[in-house]
N, C-alpha and C positions, 0 to 999 in steps of 0.2 A: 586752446583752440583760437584761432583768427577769424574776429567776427567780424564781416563790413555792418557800419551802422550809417543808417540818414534818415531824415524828416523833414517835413515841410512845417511853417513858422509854427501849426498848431499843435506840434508834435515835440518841438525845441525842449520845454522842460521837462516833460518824463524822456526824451532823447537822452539829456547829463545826466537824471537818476539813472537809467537804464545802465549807462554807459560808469558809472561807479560803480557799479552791481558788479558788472563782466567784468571789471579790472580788481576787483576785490575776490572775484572767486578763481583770479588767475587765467583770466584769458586777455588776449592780443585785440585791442579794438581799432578798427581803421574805420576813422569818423571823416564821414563823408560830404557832410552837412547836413543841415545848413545850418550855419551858425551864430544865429541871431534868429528873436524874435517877428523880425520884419517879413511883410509878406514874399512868398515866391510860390513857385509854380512848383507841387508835388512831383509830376513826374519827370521833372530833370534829375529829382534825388532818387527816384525808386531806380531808375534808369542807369546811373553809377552804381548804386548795390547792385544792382541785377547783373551788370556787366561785369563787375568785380568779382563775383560768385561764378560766371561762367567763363572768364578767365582764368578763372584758379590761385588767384591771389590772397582769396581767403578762402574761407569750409563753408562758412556760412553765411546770412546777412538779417538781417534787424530794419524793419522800415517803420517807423512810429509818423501815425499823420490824425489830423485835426479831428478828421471826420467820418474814419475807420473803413471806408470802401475802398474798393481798389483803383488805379491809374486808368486801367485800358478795359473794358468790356466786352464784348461777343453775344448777341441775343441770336438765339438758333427759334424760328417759330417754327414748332412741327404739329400735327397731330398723329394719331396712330392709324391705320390701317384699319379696317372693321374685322373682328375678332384676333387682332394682331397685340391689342394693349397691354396687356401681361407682358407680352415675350418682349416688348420693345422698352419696357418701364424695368425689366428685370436685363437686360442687356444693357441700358443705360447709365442704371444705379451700381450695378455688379461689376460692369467692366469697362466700359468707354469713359463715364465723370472720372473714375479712381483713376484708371490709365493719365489723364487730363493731369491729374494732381503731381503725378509721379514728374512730368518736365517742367526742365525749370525756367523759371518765368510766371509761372500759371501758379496762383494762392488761393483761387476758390472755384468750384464746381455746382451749379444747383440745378436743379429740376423742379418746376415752377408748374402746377398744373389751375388751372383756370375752373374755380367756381363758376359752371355755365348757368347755370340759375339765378345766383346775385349778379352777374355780369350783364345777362340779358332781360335783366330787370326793367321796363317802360318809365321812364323819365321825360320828364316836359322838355327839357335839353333835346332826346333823343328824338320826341316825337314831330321838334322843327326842322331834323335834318331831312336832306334828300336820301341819304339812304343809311342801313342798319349799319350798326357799328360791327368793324369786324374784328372778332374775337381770336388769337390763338390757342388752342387747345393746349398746348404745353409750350413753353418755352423754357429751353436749355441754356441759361447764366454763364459764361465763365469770365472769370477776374483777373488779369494780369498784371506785371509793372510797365508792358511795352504792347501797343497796337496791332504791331508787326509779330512780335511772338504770337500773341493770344489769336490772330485770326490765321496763324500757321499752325498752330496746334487744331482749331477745330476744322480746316480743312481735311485734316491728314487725320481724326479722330470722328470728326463729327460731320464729315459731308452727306449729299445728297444720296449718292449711292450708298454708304454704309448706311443711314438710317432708315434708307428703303427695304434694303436687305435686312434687317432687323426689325423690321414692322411700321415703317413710317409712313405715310400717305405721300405721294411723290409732292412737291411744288415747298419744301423747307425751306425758310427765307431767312440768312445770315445777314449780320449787321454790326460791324465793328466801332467803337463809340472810345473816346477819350476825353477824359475827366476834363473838366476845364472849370468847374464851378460847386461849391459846395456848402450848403448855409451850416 
């Protein structure tokens, strides 16, 4: 098999173990970078696997990085409809996140639901603001290697109107985010 492989500086030495492994069990590796331990910017390198993969130059791709999250983000804040929660928590995990998984580009799917009782827990912080903090009911994760993929995907998987029709409260507020920093 032909595997594209790359990493960012933190990812550099299990990138060469990784990368002796697949040429020892007979596969094709096209090493992408980055090749040195010197800092660089991760999503330049997810960005050529990802391209290389959906060019068809190789089958597959390998991204090793320092700090284990993803390049590109997508926060979906929704909550559910009143007596809607089942059908929309059971549409979401069943068929839409999985769906998510399947294009490529897209490495992670989550469903995030907010403890509303420790969240709106009265704190001395809170009780100096002008007003309550505002909580999302669920927030819908996804993790990409590109900006642009990841907020094409929940457009066309995770909009307004699909989540309505599936039990979501109307006013869903999408948010697309790129990595740029990571302790």
């Amino acid at each position: 098999m032909r595997i594209a492989l790359g990493c960012d500086h933190g990812g550099f030495g299990l990138k060469q173990a990784i990368t002796q492994a697949l040429e020892a069990d007979g596969h094709s590796v096209l090493d992408l970078g980055t090749f040195s331990a010197e800092p660089v910017d991760h999503p330049d390198f997810a960005r050529s696997v990802g391209q290389a993969v959906l060019k068809g130059f190789v089958e597959t791709g390998v991204l090793v990085c320092g700090s284990g999250v993803g390049v590109a983000m997508a926060t979906i804040r929704l909550g559910p409809a009143a007596g809607r929660e089942q059908a929309l928590r059971q549409w979401l995990t069943g068929e839409a996140l999985p769906k998510l998984l399947e294009r490529p580009g897209i490495s992670a799917a989550h469903l995030c639901e907010a403890d509303v009782e420790t969240t709106t827990v009265k704190t001395a912080e809170k009780a100096i603001r002008d007003k309550p903090d505002e909580v999302a009911r669920w927030v819908a994760l996804v993790e990409g290697y590109d900006a642009g993929i990841v907020q094409r995907a929940c457009a066309d998987t995770l909009g307004s109107q699909a989540l309505e029709t599936h039990g979501a409260e109307p006013g869903s507020i999408t948010g697309v985010y790129t990595l740029h920093y990571v302790l």
